[in-house]
One Martini backbone bead per residue (centre of mass of N, CA, C, O) as a GRO file, in nm:
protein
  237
    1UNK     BB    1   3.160   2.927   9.455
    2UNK     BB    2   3.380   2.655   9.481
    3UNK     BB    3   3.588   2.537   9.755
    4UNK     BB    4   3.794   2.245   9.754
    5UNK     BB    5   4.005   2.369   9.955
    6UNK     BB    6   4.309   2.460  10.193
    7UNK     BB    7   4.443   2.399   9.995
    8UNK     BB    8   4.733   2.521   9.813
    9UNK     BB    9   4.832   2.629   9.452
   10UNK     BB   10   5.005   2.614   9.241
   11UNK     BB   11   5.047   2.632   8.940
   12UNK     BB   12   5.186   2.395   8.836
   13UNK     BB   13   4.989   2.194   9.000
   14UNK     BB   14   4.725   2.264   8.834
   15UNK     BB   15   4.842   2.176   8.514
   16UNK     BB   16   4.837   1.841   8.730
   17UNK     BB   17   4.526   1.802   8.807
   18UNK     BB   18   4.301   1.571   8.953
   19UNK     BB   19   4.011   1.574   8.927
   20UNK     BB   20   3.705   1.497   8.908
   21UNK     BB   21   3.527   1.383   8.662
   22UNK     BB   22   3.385   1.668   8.497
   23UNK     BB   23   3.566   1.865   8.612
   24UNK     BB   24   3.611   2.204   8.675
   25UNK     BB   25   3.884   2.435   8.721
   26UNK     BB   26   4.006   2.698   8.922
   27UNK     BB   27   4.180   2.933   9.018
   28UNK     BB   28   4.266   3.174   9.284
   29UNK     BB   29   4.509   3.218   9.474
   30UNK     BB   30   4.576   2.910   9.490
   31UNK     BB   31   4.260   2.854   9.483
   32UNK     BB   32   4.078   2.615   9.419
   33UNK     BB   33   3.800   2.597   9.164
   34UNK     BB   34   3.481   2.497   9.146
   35UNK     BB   35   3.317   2.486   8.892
   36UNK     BB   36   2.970   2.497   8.755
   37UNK     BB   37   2.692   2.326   8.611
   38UNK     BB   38   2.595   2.425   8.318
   39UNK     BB   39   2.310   2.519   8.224
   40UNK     BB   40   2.125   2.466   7.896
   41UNK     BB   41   2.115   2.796   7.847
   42UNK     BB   42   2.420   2.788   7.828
   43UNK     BB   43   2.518   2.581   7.654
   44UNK     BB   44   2.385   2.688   7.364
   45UNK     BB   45   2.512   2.959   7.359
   46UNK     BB   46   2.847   2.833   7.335
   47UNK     BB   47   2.727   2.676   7.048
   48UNK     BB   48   2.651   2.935   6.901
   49UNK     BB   49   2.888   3.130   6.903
   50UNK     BB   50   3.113   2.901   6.803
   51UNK     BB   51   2.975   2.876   6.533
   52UNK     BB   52   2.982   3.181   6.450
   53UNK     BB   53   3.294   3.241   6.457
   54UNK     BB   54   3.368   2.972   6.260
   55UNK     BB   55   3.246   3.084   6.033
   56UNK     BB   56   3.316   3.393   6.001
   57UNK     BB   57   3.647   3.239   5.953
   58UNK     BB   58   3.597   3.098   5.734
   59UNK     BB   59   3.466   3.344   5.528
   60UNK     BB   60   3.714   3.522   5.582
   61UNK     BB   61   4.024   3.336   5.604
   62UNK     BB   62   4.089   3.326   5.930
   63UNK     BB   63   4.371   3.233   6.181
   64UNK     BB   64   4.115   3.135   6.357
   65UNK     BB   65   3.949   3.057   6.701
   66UNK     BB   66   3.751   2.852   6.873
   67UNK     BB   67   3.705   2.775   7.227
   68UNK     BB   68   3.673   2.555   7.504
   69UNK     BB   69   3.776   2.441   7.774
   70UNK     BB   70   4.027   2.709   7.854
   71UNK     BB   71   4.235   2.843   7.994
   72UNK     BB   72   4.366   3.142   8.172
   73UNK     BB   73   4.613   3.322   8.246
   74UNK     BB   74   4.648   3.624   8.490
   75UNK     BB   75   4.822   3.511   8.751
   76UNK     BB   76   5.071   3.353   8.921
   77UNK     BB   77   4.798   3.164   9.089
   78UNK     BB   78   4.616   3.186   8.818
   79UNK     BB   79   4.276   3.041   8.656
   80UNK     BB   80   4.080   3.115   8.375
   81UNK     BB   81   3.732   2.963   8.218
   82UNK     BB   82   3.598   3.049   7.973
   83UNK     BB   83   3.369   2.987   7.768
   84UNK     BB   84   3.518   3.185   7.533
   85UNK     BB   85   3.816   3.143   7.308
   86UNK     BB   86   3.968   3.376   7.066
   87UNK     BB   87   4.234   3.306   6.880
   88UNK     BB   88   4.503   3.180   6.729
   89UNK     BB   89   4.585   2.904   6.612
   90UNK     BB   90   4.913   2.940   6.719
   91UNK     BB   91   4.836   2.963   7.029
   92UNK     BB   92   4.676   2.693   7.011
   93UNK     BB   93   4.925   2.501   6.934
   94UNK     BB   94   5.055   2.523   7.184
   95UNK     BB   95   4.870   2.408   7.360
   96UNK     BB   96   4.878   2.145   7.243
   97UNK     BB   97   5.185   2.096   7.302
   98UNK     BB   98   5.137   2.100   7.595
   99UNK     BB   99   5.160   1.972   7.895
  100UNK     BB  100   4.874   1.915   8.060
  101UNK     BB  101   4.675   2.132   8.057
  102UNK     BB  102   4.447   2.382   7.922
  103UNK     BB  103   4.659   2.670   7.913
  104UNK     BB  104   4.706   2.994   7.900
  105UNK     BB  105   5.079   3.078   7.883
  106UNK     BB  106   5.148   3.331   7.733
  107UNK     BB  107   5.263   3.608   7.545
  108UNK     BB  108   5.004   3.548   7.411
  109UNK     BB  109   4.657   3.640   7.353
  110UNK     BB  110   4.378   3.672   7.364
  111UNK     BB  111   4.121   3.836   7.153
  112UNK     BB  112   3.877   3.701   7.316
  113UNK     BB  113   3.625   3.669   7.587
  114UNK     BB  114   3.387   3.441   7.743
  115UNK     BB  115   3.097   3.518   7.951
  116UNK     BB  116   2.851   3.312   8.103
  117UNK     BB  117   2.613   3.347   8.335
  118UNK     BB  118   2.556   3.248   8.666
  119UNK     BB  119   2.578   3.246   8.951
  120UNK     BB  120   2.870   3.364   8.916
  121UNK     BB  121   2.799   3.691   8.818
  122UNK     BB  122   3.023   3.872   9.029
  123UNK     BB  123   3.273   3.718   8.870
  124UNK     BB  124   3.227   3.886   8.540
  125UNK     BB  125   3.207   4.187   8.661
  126UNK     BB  126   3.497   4.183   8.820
  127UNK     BB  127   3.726   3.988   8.867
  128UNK     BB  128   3.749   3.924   8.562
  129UNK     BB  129   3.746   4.219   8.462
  130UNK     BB  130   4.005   4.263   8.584
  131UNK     BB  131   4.179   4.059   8.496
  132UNK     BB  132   4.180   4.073   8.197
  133UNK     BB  133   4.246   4.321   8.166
  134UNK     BB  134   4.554   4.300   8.300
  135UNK     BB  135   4.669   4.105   8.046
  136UNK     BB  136   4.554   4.215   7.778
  137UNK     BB  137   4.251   4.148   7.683
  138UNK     BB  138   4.044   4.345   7.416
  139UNK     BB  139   3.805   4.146   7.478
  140UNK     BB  140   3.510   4.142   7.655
  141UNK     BB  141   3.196   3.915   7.727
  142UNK     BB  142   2.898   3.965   7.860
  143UNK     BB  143   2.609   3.695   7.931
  144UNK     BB  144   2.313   3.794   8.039
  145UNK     BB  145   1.982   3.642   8.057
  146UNK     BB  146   1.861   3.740   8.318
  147UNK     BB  147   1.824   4.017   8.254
  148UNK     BB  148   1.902   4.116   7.946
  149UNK     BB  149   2.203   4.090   7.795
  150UNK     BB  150   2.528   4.276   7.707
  151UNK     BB  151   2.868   4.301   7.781
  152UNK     BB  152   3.098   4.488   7.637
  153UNK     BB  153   3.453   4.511   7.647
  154UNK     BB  154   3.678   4.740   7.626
  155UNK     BB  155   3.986   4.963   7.423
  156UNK     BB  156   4.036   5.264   7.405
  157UNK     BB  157   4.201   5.468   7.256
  158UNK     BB  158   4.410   5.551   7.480
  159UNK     BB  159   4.344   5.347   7.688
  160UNK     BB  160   4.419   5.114   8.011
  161UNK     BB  161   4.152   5.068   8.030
  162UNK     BB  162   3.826   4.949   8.047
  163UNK     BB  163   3.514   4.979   7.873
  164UNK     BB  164   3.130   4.959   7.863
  165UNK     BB  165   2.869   4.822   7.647
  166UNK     BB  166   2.541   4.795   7.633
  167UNK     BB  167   2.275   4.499   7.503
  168UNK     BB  168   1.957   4.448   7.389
  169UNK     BB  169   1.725   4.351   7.299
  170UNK     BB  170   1.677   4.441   6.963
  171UNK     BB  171   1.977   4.414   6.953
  172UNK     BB  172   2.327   4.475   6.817
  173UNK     BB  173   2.619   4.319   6.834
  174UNK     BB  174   2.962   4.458   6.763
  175UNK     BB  175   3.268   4.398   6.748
  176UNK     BB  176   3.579   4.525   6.774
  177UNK     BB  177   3.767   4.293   6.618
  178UNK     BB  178   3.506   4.252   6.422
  179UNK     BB  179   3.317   4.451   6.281
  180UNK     BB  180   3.150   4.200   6.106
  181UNK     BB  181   3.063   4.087   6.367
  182UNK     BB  182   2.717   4.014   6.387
  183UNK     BB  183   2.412   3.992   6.656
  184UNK     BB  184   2.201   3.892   6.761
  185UNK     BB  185   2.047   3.933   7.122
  186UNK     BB  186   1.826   3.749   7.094
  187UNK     BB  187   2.006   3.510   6.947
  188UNK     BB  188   2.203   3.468   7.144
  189UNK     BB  189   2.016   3.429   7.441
  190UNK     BB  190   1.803   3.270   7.208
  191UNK     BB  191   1.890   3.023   7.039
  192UNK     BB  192   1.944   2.813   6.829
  193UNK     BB  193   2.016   2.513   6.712
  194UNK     BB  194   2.310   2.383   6.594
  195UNK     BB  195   2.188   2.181   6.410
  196UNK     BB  196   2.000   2.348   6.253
  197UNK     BB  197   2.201   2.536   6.106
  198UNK     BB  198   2.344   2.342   5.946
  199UNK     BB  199   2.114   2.213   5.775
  200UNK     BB  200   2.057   2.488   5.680
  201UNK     BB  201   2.349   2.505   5.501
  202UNK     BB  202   2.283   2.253   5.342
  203UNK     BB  203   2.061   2.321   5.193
  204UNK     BB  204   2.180   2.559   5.055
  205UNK     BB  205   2.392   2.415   4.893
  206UNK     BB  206   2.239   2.207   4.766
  207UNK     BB  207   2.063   2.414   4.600
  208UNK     BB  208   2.316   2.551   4.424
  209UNK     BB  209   2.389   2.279   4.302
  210UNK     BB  210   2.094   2.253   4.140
  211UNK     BB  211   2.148   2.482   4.000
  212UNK     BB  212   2.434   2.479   3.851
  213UNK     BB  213   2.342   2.206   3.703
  214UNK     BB  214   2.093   2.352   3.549
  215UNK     BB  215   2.290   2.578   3.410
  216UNK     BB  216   2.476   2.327   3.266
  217UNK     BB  217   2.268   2.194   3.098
  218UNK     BB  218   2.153   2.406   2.963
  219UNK     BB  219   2.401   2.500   2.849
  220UNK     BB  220   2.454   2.227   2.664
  221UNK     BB  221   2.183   2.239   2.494
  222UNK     BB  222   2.273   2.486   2.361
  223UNK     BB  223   2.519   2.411   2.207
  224UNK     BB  224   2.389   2.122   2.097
  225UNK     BB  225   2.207   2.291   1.917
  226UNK     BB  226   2.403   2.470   1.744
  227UNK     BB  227   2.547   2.274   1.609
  228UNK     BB  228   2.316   2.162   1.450
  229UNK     BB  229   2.302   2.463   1.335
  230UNK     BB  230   2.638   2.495   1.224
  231UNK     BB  231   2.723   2.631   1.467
  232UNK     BB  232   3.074   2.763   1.570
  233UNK     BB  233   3.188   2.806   1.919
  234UNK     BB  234   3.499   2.846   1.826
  235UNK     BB  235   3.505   3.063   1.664
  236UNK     BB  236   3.574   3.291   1.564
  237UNK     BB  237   3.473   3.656   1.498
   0.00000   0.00000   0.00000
C-alpha cells in the first residue's frame, strides 16, 4: 500500500482525480492509495476469470458483465478497485453514463468481486473482505497463487456476514451466485493465455461448421439422387 500524499480527499474530488498517467487509485478513508502495477500471472489470471466468466454470460444468456479497472465505492470516502467485477448490464450502464472516473456507487451492489493477491495481500484477507461484506456485496472471491489457493466469501442464508470456504490445487471452485460455473483452481492460479482459449474455440466452430456443411451436401446428393430414380420426397406419404 503506497499512501500518494497526506492531504486526504472527499468522494466528490476522488471521482475527478487526475493522478499519474497509468497509475491507478483507491481512496481508503479519504487517504489516496496508489495500487501496486500488478506481476505478470497477475495480469493472465484477471484476463483468464474475465473472458471465462463472459463466455458463461454468453453460453447462458445472462445479462450480466465482467470488467476490470472499476472502483466500488464501499464507505463514505472509501473506494476499493477489485481486479474483477461483476455486475447487472444495466449497473454497468450507469456506471458509464456518469461523468468523472469509473466507481460503482449506486443503490445496486456488483454480484460478484475478485480480488488477486499481491504484495498487499493481507488488505484483501481483512479490511477488503470487511468493506465489501459491508455494503452487501454477496459473494467475493480471494485468488492468491502464492499460498496457492481460492477463497469464496459468501453469506449463508440468514446469516448477516461471510463466512468462507478454500479450494485447493486439485480442486474446483463453484460460484455460489451462478452455480454452474465452475472452474478448476489449478486452471485459475496458472491459467492459460486467452488468446489461445479463443483460437481454440473459433477452430472448434470452423470445425463445426465443416462437418455441417459436409453433412448438407451429403443430404443434398441423397436428394438428388432420389429424383434421379423418379421418387418425389415431396408426395404425401
Amino acid at each position: 500500500m503506497v499512501l500518494t500524499s497526506t492531504q486526504k480527499l472527499t468522494f466528490e474530488e476522488y471521482l475527478n482525480y487526475q493522478g499519474e498517467s497509468g497509475i491507478c487509485y483507491e481512496l481508503y478513508r479519504g487517504q489516496l492509495i496508489e495500487m501496486p502495477t500488478p506481476i505478470a500471472i497477475h495480469i493472465k489470471i484477471c484476463e483468464f476469470l474475465v473472458y471465462q466468466f463472459r463466455r458463461f454470460f454468453a453460453a447462458n444468456h445472462l445479462p450480466l458483465v465482467a470488467v476490470v479497472t472499476t472502483a466500488v465505492r464501499t464507505e463514505e470516502n472509501s473506494a476499493r478497485v477489485p481486479d474483477v467485477v461483476i455486475c447487472t448490464r444495466s449497473l454497468w450502464e450507469q456506471v458509464c453514463a456518469q461523468p468523472g472516473s469509473a466507481v460503482m456507487d449506486f443503490e445496486e451492489k456488483p454480484l460478484l468481486v475478485i480480488e488477486v493477491t499481491s504484495q498487499n495481500w493481507r488488505e484483501d484477507y481483512i479490511r477488503k473482505r470487511a468493506e465489501y461484506d459491508f455494503i452487501d456485496i454477496p459473494e467475493y472471491w480471494i485468488v492468491d497463487p502464492n499460498r496457492p489457493k481460492i477463497r469464496l466469501c459468501s453469506r449463508p442464508e440468514n446469516e448477516s456476514t461471510y463466512s468462507h470456504e478454500e479450494f485447493f490445487l486439485g480442486q474446483q471452485v463453484r460460484s455460489v451466485q451462478f452455480p454452474e460455473f465452475i472452474l478448476s483452481v489449478d486452471e485459475v492460479l496458472c491459467p492459460p493465455q486467452v488468446e489461445d482459449l479463443i483460437q481454440e474455440a473459433a477452430t472448434h466452430l470452423q470445425q463445426v461448421e465443416q462437418q455441417l456443411n459436409s453433412e448438407r451436401q451429403r443430404a443434398e446428393r441423397l436428394a438428388h439422387r432420389l429424383r434421379e430414380m423418379g421418387v418425389d420426397m415431396d408426395a404425401e406419404p
